[in-house]
N, C-alpha and C positions, 0 to 999 in steps of 0.2 A: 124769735128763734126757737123758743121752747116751744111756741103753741104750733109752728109748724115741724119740730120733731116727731112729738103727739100724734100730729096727722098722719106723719107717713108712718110712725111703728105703731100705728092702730089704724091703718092699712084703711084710710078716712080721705080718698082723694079727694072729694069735693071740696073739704075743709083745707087740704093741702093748696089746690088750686086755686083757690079763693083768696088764696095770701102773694099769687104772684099776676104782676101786673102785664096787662094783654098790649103794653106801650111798646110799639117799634122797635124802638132802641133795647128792651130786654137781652140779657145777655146770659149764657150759666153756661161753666166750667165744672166737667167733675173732675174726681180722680184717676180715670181711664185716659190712654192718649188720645181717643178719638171724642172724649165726652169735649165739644165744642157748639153751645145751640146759638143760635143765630134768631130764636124768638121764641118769644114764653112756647109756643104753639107745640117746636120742635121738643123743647125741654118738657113739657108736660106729657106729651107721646111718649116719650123715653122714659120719664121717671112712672108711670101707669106700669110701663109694662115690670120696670125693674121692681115694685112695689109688688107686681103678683110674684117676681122671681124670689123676691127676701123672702116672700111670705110663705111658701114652697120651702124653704130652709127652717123656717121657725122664729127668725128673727124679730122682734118685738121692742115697743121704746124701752122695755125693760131692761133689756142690755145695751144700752147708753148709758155711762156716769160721765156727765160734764163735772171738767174740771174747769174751764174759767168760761165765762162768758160776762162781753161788755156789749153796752150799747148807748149809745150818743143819736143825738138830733139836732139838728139848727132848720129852723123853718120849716121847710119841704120835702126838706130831705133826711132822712135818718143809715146810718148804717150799724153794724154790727158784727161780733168777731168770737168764736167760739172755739175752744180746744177740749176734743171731748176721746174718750175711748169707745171704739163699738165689739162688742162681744162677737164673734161669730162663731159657725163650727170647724174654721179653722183655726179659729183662735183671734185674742184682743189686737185689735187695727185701731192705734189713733191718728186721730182726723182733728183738722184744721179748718174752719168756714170761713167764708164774710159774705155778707149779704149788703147793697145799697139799696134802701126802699124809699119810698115816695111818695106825698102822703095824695092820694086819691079821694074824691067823694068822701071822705074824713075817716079813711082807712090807712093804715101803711100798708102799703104794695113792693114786693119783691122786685128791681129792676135788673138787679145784677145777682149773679149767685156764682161763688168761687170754692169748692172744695179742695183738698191737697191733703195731701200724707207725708207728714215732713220724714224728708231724708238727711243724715249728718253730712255737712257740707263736704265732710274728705270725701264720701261717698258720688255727691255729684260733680266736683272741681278737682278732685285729686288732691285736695290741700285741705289744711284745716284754716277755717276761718277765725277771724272774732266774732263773736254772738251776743257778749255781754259785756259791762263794765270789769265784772272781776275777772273775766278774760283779759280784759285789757291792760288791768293793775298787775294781774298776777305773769303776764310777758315783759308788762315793764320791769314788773322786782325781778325777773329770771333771767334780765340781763341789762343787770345796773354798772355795769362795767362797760359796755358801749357806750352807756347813756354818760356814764361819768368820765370816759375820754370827748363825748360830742359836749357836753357842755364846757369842759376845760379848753376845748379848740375854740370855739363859739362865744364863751361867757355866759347866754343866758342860757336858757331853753322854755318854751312857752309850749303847755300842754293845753288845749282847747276841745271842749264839747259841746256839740250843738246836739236838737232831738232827744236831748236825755226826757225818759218816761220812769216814774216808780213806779214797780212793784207793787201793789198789795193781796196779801192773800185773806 
């Protein structure tokens, strides 16, 4: 993920394309509503030209600070997930990645590529969601008086979590 940030904010297509894979099945979503590619081919078209467009603005890997990036592999396949800020001149945009790559000729190759700009959930559902544990703890303490006429109705009450992930910073 780093070494193709690199690429595109030192505006290094060849190195950039050389990290995604020219397999059918390729797939990349950006942030735009029409960014949809349907094959490395498409998505490297588009991101060429958006590369000369950043670079017309000023933008550079210099204004990136990743704040989290993970990445995992099992066998063939490797993926990867980054949360990072990008400076512009209109101001700091953060961005959300994930990438599935593949290992090729004993390269990892790009198959899949997902961008997004997270929005607060009241924002897209009209509701505020849960997002974390201490969301979850912190609605249960803030209404321990439902909870404590449903257990007295009831007798027990059984709280379960599956999917739980720590944290580390």
């Amino acid at each position: 993920m780093l070494r193709v940030g690199e690429a595109f904010g030192s505006r290094d297509f060849e190195t950039y394309a050389n990290q995604v894979s020219a397999d059918p099945s390729f797939r990349g979503i950006g942030t735009d509503a029409e960014e949809f590619w349907a094959s490395a081919d498409q998505f490297l078209n588009v991101r060429r030209v958006q590369l000369e467009e950043l670079g017309q603005q000023g933008w550079s890997q210099a204004d990136v600070t990743v704040e989290r990036l993970d990445a995992f592999e099992n066998g063939p396949v490797g993926w990867a997930s980054m949360l990072y800020t990008l400076r512009t001149p209109v101001g700091d945009t953060r961005l959300r990645a994930t990438v599935v790559l593949v290992l090729e000729s004993g390269a990892w190759k790009i198959v899949q590529w997902h961008t997004s700009v997270p929005t607060p959930n009241v924002q897209s559902f009209g509701v505020e969601l849960t997002t974390t544990l201490d969301d979850l703890l912190e609605s249960v303490a803030q209404d321990s008086a439902a909870l404590d006429a449903l257990a007295a109705s009831e007798g027990t009450m059984t709280l379960a979590f599956t999917d739980i992930s720590v944290r580390t910073h």
